[in-house]
N, CA and C of each residue as an Amber inpcrd file, in Angstrom:
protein
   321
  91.0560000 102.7760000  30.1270000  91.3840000 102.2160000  31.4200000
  92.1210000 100.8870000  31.1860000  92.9100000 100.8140000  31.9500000
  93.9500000  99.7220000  31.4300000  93.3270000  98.0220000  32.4360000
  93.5210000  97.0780000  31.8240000  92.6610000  95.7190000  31.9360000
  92.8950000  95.3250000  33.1790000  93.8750000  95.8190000  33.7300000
  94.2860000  95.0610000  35.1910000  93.8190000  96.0520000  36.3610000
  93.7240000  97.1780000  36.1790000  92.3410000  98.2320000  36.9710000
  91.0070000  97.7880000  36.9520000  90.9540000  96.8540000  35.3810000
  89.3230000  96.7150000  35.4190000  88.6280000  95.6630000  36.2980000
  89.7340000  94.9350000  36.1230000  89.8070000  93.7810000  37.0050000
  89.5340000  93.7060000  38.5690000  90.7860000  94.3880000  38.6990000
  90.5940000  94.6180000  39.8340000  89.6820000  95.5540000  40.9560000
  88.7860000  96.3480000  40.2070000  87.2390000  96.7640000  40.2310000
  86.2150000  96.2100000  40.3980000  86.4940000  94.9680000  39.1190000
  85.1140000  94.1860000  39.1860000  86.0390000  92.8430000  40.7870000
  86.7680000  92.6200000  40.6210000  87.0670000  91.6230000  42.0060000
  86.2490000  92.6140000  43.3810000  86.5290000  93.8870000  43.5200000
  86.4640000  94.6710000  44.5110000  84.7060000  94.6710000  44.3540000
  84.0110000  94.8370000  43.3850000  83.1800000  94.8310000  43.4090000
  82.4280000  93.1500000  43.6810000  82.7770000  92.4230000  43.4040000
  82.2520000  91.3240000  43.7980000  82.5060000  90.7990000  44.7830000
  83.2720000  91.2630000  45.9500000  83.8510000  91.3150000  47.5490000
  82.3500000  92.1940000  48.1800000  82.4610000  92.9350000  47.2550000
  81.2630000  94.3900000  48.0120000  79.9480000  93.4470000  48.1390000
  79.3850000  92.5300000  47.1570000  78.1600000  92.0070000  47.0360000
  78.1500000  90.9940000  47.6170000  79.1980000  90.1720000  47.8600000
  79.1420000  88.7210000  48.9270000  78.8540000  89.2410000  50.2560000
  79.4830000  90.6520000  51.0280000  79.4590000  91.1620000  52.2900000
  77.8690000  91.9560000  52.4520000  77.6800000  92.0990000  51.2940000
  76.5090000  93.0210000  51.3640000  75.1370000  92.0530000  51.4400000
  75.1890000  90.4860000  50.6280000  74.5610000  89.2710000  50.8900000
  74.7300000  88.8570000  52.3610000  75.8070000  88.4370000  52.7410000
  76.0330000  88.0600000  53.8140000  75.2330000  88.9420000  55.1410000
  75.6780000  89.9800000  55.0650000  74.8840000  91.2170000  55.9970000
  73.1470000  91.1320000  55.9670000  72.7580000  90.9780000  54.8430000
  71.3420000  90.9180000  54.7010000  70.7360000  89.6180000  54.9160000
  71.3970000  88.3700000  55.0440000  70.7460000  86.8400000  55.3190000
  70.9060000  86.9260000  56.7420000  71.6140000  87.6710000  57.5560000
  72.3050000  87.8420000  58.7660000  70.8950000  89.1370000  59.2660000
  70.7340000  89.6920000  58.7790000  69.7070000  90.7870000  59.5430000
  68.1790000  90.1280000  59.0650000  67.8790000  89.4900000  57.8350000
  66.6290000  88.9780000  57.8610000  66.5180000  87.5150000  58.6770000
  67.6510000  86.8210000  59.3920000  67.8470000  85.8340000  59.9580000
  67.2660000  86.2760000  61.1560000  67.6560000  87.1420000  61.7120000
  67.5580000  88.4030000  62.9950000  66.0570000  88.3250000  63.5830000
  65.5000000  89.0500000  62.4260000  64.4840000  89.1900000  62.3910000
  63.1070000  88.1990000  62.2540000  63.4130000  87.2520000  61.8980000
  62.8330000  85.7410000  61.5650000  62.6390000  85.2710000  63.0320000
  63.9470000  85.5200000  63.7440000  64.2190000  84.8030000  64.8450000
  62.9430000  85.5250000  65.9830000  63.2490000  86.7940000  65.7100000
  62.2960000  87.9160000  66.8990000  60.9740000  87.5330000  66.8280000
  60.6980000  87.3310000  65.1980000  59.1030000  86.9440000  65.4230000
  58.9480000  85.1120000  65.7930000  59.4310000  84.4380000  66.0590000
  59.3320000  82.7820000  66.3830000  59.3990000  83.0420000  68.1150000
  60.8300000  84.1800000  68.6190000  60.6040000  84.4570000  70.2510000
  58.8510000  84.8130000  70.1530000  58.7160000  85.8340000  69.5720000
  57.1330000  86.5590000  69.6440000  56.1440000  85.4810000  69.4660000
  56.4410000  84.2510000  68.5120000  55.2020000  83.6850000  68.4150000
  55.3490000  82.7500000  69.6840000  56.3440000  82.2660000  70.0600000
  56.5380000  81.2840000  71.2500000  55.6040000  82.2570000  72.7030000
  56.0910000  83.4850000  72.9060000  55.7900000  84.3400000  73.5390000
  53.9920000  84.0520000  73.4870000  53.5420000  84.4390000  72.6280000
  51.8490000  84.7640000  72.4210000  51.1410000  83.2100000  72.4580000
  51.3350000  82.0270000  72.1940000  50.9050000  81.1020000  72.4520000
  51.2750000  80.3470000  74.0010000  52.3670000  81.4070000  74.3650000
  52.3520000  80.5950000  76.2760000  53.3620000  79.5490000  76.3070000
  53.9020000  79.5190000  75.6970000  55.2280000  78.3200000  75.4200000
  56.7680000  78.6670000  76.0380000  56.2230000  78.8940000  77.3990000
  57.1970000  79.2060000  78.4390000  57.8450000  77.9700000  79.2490000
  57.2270000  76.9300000  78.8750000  58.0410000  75.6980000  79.6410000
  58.0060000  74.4410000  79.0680000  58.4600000  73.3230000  79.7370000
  58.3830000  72.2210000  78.9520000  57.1340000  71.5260000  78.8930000
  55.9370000  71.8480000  80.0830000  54.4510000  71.6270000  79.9470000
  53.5080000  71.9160000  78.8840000  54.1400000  73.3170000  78.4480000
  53.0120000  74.1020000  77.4280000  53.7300000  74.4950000  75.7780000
  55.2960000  73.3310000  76.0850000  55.7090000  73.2570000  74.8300000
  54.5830000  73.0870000  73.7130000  55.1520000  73.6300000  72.4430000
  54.4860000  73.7060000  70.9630000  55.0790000  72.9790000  70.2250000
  54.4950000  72.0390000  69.2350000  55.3900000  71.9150000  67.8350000
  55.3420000  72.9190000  66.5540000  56.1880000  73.5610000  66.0620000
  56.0420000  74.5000000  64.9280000  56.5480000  73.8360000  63.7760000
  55.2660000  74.0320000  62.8980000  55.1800000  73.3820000  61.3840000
  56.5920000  73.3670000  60.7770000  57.1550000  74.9540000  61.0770000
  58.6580000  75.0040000  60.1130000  59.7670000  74.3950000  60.9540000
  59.7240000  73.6250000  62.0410000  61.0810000  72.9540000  62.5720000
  62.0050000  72.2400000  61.2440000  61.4260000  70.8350000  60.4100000
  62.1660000  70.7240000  60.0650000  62.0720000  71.6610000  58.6430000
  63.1400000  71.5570000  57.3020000  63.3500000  71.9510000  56.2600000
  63.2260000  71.5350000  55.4290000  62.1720000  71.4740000  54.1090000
  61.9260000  70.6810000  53.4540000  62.9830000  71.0410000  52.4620000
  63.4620000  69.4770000  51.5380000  64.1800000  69.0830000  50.4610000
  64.0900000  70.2490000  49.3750000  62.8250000  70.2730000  49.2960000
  62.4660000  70.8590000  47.6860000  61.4750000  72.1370000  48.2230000
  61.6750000  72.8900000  47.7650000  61.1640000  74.1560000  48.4230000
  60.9290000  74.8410000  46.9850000  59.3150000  75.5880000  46.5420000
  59.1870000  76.0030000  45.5940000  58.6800000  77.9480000  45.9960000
  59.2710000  78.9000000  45.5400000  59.2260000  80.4510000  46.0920000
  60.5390000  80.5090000  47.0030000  60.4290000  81.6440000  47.5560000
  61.3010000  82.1480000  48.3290000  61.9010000  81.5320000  49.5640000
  63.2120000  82.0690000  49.8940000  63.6090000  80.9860000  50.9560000
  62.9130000  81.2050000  52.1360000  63.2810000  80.1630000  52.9770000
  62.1210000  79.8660000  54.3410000  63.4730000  79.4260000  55.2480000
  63.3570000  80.8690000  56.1260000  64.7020000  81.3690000  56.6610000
  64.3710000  81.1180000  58.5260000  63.2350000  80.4140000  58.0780000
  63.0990000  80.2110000  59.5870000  62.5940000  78.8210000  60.7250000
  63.1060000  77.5000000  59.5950000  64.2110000  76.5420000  59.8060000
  66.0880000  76.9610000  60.7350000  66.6370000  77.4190000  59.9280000
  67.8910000  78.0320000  60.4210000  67.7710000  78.9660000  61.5530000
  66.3980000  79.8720000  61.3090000  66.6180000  80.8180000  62.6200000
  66.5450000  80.0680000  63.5050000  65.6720000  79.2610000  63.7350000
  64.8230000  78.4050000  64.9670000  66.3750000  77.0890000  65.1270000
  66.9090000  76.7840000  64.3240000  68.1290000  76.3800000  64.7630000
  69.1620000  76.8130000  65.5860000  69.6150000  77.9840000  65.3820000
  70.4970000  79.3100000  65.9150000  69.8090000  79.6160000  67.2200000
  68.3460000  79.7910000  67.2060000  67.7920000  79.5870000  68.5820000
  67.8970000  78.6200000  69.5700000  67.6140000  77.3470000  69.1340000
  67.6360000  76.6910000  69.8180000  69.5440000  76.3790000  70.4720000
  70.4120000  76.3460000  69.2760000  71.6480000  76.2830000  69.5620000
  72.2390000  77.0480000  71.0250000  71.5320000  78.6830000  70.7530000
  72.2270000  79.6670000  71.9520000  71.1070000  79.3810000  73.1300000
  70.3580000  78.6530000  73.3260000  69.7640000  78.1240000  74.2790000
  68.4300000  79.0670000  74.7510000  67.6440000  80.2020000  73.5380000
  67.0470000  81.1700000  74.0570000  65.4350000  79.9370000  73.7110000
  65.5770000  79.0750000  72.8670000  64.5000000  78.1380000  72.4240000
  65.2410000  76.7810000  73.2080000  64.2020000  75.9000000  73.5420000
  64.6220000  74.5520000  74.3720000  63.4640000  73.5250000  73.4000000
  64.2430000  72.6970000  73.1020000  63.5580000  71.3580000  72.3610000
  63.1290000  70.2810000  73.1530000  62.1820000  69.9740000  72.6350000
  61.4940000  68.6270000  73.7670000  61.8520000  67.4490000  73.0550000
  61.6740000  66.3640000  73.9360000  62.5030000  64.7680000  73.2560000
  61.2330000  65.2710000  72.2310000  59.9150000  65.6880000  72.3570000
  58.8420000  64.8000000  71.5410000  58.9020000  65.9250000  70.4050000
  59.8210000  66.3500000  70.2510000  60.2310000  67.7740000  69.0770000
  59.3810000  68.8380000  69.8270000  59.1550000  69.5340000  70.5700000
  58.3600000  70.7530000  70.7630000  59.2990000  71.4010000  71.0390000
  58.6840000  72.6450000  71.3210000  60.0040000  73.8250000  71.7170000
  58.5560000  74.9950000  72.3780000  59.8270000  75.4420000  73.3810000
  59.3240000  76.2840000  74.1130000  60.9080000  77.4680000  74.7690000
  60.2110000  78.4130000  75.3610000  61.1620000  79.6790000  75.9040000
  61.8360000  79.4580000  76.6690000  63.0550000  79.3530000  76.7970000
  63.9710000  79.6870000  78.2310000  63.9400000  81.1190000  78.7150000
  63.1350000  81.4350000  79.3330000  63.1130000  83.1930000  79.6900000
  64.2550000  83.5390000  80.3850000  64.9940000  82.8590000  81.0320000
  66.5610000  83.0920000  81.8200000  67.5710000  83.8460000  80.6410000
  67.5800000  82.6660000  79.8010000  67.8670000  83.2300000  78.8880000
  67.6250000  84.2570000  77.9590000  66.3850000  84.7760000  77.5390000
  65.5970000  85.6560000  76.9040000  66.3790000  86.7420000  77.9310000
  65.9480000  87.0720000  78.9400000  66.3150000  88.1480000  79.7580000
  68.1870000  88.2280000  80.2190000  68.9130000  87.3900000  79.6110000
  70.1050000  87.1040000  79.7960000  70.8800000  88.2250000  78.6960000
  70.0250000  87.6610000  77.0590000  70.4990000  87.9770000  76.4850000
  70.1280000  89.9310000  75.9950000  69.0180000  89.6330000  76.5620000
  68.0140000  91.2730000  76.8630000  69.4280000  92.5770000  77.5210000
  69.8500000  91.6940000  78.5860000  70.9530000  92.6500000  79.3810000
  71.9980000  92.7560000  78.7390000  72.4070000  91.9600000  78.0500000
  73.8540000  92.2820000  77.2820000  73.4930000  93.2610000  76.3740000
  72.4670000  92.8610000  75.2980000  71.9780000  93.9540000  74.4470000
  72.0090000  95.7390000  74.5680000  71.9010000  95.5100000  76.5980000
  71.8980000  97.1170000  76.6960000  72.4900000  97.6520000  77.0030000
  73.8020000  96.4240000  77.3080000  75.1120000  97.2810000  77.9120000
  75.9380000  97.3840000  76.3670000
């Protein structure tokens, strides 16, 4: 096989594994996120009265095991407005939103 096929195999192949990374930090992000709605959900943290603080808001520096992907989710949440932050750091549900984004999902 001649060197500039091989090449261009292994490039193609290392395109395949960045998209295939990317796809999977993107669906376990997903999923991170569903269970933080769920835990907000089960403790009653539907408004700014019965806001919660959650241990993983911020991200620690030095992190020893596996990544802890749910800093960023709870960011991305709060960003698209389905999580609402309190001045005093808590967070609680925007259900407008929850059910906003529920309807797009099913169209």
């Amino acid at each position: 096989m001649p060197e500039s096929v091989q090449i261009i195999i292994s490039v193609i192949i290392v395109v395949l594994v960045y998209i295939l990374t990317l796809m999977a930090t993107g669906w376990w992000t997903k999923r991170v996120s569903l269970r933080i709605i769920k835990e907000l959900e089960s403790k009653g943290a539907v408004n700014a009265s019965t806001a919660i603080s959650l241990p993983y808001a911020k991200s620690k520096l030095f992190n020893l095991g596996y990544r802890d992907y749910r800093p960023k989710a709870l960011e991305a949440l709060v960003m698209h407005g389905v999580v609402c932050k309190t001045f005093n750091d808590q967070y609680y549900l925007d259900k407008e939103k929850i059910s906003e984004h529920q309807k797009m999902a099913v169209k």
